[in-house]
C-alpha positions in Angstrom: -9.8 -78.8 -5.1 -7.5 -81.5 -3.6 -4.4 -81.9 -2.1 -1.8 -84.6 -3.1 0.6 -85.7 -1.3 3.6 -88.2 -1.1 3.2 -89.7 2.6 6.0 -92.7 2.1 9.8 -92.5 3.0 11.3 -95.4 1.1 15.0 -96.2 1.1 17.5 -93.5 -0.6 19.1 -96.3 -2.8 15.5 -97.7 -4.4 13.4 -94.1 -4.8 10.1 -94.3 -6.2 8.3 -91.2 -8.1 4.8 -90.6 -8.6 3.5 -88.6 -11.7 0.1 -86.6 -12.2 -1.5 -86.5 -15.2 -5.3 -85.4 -16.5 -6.6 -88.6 -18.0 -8.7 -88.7 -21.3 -11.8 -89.7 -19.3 -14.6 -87.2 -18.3 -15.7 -83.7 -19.7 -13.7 -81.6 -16.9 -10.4 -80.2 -16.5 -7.3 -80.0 -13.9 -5.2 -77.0 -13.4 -1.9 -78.8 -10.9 -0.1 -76.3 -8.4 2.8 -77.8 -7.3 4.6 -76.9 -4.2 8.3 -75.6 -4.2 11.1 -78.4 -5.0 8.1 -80.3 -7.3 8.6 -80.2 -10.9 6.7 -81.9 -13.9 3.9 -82.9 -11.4 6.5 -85.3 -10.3 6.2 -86.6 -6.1 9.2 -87.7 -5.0 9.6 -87.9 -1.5 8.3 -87.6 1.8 6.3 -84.8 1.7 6.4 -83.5 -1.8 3.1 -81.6 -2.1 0.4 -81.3 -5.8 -2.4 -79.1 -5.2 -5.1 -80.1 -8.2 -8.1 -78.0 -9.1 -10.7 -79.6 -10.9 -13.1 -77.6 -13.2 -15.9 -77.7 -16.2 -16.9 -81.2 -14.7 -16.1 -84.7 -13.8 -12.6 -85.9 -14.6 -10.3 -88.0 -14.0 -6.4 -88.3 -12.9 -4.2 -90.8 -14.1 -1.1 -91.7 -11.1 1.8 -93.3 -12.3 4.3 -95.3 -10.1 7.8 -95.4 -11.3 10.6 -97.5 -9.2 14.2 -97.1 -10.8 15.3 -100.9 -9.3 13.8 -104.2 -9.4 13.4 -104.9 -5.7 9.8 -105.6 -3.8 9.4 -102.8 -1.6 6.5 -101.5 0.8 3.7 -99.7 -1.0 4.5 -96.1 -1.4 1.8 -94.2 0.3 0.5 -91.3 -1.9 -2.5 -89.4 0.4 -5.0 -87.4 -1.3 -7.6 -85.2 0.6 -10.7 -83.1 -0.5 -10.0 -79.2 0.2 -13.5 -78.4 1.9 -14.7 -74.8 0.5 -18.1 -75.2 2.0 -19.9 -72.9 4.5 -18.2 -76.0 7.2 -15.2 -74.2 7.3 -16.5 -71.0 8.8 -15.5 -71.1 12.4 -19.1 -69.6 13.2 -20.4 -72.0 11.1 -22.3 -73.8 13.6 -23.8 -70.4 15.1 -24.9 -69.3 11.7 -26.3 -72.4 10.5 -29.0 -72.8 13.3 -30.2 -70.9 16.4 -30.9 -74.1 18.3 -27.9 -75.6 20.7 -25.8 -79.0 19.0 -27.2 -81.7 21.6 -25.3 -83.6 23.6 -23.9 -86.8 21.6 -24.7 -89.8 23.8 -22.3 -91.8 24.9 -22.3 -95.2 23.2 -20.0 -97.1 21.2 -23.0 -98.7 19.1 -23.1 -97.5 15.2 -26.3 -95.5 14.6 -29.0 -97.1 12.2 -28.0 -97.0 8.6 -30.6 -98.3 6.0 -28.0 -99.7 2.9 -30.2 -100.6 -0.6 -28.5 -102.0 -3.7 -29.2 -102.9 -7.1 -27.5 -106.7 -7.2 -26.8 -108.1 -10.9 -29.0 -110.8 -10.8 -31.2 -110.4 -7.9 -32.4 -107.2 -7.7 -33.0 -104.7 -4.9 -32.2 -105.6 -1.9 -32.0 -103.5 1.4 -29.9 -104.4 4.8 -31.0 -102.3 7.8 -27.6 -103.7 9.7 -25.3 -101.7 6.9 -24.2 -104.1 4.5 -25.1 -105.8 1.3 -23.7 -108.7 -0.9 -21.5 -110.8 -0.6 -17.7 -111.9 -0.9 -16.3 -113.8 -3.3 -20.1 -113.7 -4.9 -20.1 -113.4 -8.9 -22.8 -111.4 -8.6 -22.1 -107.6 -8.5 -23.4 -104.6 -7.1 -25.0 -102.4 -10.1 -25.6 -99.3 -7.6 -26.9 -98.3 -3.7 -27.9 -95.7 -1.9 -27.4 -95.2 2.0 -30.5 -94.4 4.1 -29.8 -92.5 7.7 -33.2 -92.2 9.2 -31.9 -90.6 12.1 -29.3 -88.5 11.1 -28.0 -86.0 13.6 -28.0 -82.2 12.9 -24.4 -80.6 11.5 -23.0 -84.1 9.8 -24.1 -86.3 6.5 -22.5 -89.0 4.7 -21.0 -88.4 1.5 -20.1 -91.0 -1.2 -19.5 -91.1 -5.1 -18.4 -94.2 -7.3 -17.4 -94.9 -11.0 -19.5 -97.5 -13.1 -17.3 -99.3 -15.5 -16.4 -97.5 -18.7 -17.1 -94.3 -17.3 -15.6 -91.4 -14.9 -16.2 -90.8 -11.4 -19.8 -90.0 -10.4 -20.5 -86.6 -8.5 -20.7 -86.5 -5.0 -24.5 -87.3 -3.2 -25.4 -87.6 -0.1 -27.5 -89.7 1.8 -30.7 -91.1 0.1 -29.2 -90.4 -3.2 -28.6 -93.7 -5.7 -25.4 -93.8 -7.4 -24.6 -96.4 -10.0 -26.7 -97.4 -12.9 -29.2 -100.0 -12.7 -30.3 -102.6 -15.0 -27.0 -101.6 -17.3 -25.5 -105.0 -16.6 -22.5 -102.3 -15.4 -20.6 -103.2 -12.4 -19.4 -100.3 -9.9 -15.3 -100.7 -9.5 -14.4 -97.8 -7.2 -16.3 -96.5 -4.7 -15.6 -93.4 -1.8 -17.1 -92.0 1.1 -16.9 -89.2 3.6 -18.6 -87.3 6.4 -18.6 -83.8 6.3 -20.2 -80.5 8.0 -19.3 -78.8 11.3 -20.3 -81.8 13.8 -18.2 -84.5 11.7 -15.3 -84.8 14.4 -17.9 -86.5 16.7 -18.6 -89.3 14.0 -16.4 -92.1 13.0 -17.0 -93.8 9.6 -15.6 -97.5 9.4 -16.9 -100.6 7.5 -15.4 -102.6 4.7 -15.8 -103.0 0.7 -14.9 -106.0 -1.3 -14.4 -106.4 -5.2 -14.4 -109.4 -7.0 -12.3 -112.1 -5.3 -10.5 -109.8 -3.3 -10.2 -109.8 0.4 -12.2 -107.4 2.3 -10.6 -103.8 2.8 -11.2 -102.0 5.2 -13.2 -98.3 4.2 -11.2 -95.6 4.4 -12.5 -92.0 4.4 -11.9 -89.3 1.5 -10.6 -91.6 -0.4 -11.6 -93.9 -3.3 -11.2 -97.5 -3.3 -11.2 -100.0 -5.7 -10.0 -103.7 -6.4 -6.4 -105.0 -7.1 -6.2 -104.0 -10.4 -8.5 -101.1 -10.5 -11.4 -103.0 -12.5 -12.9 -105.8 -10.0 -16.9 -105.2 -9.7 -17.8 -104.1 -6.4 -19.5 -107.1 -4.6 -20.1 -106.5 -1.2 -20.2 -103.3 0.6 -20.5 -103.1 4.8 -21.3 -99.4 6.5 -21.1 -98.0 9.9 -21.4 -94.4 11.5 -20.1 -94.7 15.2 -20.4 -91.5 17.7 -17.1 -90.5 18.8 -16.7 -90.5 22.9 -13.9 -89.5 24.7 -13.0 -92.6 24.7 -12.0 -95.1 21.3 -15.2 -96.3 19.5 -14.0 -99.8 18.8 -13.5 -100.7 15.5 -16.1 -102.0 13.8 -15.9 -105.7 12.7 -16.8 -107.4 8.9 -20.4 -108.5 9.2 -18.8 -111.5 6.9 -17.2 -112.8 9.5 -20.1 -114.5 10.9 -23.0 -113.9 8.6 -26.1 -114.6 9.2 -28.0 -111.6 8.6 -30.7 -111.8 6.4 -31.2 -108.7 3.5 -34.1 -107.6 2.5 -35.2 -108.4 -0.8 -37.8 -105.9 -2.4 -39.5 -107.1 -5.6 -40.1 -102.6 -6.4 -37.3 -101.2 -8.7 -36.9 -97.6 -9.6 -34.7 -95.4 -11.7 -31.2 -94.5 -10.1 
C-alpha cells in the first residue's frame, strides 16, 4: 500500500491538479482510497491525501499534471511513500526478532563498504567497491546491478527495484539480488531505493543517479527516479549507506566530481 500525497502550495490564482489513474502496464491492480474533500482521484492542494492499494501483481500508475494558466511555476511536489506492513512496525520488533542486544553504531561519518556490479551495454560486468558505476553523459547504459553489503549491520537492508524499458516496475529485492535484464540490449529508465527494518533510523542513504545526458540527481529514498522525460537509460549510478550520529553525517559528494576511481571489470557473466 502507499500513500499519495500533494506536498506543494502554489498560488490561489494558477492551481495545479494532479490525477491518479491505473495505467495499462503490468498484470496487477489498484483499489484508490481517497481522503475526505478528494474526489475523482483528483489532488488538489496542499495536503490532499490518495491512499493506493496495489494487488494480483506489478502495476503501474499513470500521474497526470494539469495547470489551468500558461505561466512557469515551481514544480508541484506530489510525495508518495511505501506503507510498511512488515514485522518492522511492531514496536517489539526488535526484542522478537533476536535475543542478542543491537550493538552500539560507531561513531563515524565514513559510508560503510558497499560492493556495486552492473551489466554495462557494451562492456560488460563491471564492479566498484567505492559505490558507483558508469559514467555521465556516457552512451553506454546500464542493462542491470546488484548491490553487495558485505558487512551489513543486523536490523537494516537496502532495498531497491527498477523498470527496464518496455516493461513495468520490477519487484522489490534486496541486497545481492540483480535487477534488470542482461544481454537484452534493454536499458533501465527508473530506478528506487530504500532502507528498511527496525534499525533503519540509524542509516542514511545518499548518492546520486544519472540518465542519459541529464545532470546528476541526487538519490532520494522511497521513491523512484528517472530521467527528464521519463525514458533516458540509466547511465551512471553512485551509492552510499552512512551511520547516523548524533551529529549530521555530511552529505555525501558525486564520485564524478573528481573521478578517478578505477571499476572493476570482470570478464564472468551470469543470468540476472
Amino acid at each position: 500500500m502507499y500513500i499519495f500525497r500533494y506536498a506543494s502550495q502554489p498560488p490561489a490564482d494558477k492551481p495545479v491538479c494532479i490525477a491518479l489513474q491505473q495505467a495499462p502496464l503490468g498484470k496487477g491492480s489498484i483499489d484508490f482510497f481517497p481522503a475526505e474533500g478528494v474526489s475523482k482521484n483528483m489532488l488538489t492542494k496542499l495536503g490532499d491525501t490518495i491512499v493506493a492499494r496495489v494487488k494480483g501483481g506489478v502495476t503501474t500508475i499513470l500521474i497526470t499534471e494539469y495547470h489551468m494558466f500558461d505561466a512557469v511555476i515551481d514544480p508541484i511536489d506530489l510525495r508518495i511513500d511505501r506503507i510498511d506492513t512488515s514485522p518492522a512496525i511492531m514496536r517489539t520488533f526488535a526484542v522478537v526478532a533476536g535475543g542478542e542486544p543491537t550493538p552500539a553504531i560507531a561513531a563515524s561519518t565514513a559510508p560503510m563498504p558497499l560492493a556495486l556490479t552492473a551489466h554495462l551495454q557494451t562492456t560488460g560486468e563491471v564492479t566498484s567497491h567505492e559505490g558507483w558505476v558508469g559514467t555521465p553523459n556516457s552512451n553506454e547504459f546500464i542493462e542491470s546491478f546488484a548491490v553487495n553489503w558485505p558487512n551489513k549491520p543486523a536490523g537494516v537492508d537496502l532495498l531497491y527495484t527498477c523498470m527496464v524499458a518496455g516493461s513495468g516496475p520490477s519487484r522489490n529485492v534486496s541486497t545481492g539480488t540483480f535487477v534488470g535484464v542482461r544481454g537484452e540490449g534493454l536499458p533501465l529508465i527508473c530506478a528506487g531505493f530504500s532502507l528498511v527494518g527496525p534499525q533503519r533510523k540509524h542509516y542514511e542513504l545518499t548518492g546520486h543517479i544519472v540518465f542519459g545526458n541529464a545532470e546528476p540527481q541526487s538519490l532520494v529514498t522511497n521513491q523512484m527516479m528517472h530521467g527528464p522525460t521519463g525514458t533516458e537509460p540509466l547511465v551512471a549510478l553512485h551509492i552510499a549507506i552512512t551511520p547516523v550520529t548524533k551529529m549530521n553525517a555530511a552529505r555525501s559528494k558525486s564520485p564524478w566530481e573528481h573521478s578517478a576511481q578505477p571499476q572493476k571489470i570482470s570478464a564472468a557473466s551470469q543470468l540476472a
